[in-house]
N, C-alpha and C positions, 0 to 999 in steps of 0.2 A: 521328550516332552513330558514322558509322567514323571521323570524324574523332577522336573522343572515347578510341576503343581505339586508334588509331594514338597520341594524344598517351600514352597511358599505356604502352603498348608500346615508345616513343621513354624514358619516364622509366624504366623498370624496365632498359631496354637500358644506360642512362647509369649507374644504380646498382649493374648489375653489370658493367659497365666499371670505378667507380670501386672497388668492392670488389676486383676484378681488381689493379687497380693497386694497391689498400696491399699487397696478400697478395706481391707481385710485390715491394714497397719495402722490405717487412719479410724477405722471405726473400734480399734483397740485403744487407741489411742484417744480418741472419745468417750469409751468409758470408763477408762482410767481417769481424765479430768472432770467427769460426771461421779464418780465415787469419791474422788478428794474435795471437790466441790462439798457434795452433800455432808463430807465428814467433818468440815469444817464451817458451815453453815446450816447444818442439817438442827442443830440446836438452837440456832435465832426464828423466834415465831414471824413469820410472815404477815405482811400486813395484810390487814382487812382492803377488798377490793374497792376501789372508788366506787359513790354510787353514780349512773348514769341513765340519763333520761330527759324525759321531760320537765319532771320536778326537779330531779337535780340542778337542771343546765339555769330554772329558774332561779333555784335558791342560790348555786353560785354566781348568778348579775347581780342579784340584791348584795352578797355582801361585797361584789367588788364598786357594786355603786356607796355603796358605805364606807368602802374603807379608801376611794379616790374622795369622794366628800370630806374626810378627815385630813387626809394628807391635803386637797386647796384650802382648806381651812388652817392648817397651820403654816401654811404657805403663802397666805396670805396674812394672819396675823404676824408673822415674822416682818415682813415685811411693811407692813403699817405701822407696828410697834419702833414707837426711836430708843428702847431699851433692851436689854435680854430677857428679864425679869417673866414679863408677860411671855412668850414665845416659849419660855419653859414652864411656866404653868398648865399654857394651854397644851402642851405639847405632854406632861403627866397624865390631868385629865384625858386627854384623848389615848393615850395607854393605858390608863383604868378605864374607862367608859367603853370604849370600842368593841370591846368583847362583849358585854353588855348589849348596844346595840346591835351588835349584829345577832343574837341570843335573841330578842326581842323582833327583828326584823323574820327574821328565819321560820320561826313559829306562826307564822300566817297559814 
């Protein structure tokens, strides 16, 4: 019988050895892709964090309500128009303007 708990005591010893060891290979192996990582991305500047909040969550409705207001608007003159002509007009202006209004909207 002790020999019995000894053998089992010798296998559980072995099995967290070897679990020892993958957790040991794989968090080498972690830092290794966290070092080559950083050596090859460690020179691109990271971007600035979104802002978030209150005012943010408002100022981004305002410009998506501008810029869904631009695109039915030229979704609509496209379609009322019987030429090309107009539909690319409005559809410049509204890519010079749009930055514009939403610049203008934002500042409230």
């Amino acid at each position: 019988m002790s020999k019995e708990r000894a053998r089992r005591r010798e296998e559980r010893e072995r099995e967290v050895a070897a679990a020892a060891a993958a957790r040991a290979a794989a968090a080498e192996q972690a830092t290794r892709r966290r070092r080559r990582r950083q050596m090859l991305l460690g020179w691109i500047p990271r971007p600035a964090p979104a802002p978030s909040g209150t005012l943010a969550a408002r100022r981004q409705r305002r410009i998506g309500l501008v810029l869904a207001g631009v695109f039915t608007l030229n979704v609509l003159v496209l379609f009322a128009s019987g030429s090309w002509a107009l539909p690319a007009v409005v559809l410049l202006l509204s890519i010079l303007l749009t930055p514009v209004a939403t610049l203008l909207i934002s500042q409230k």
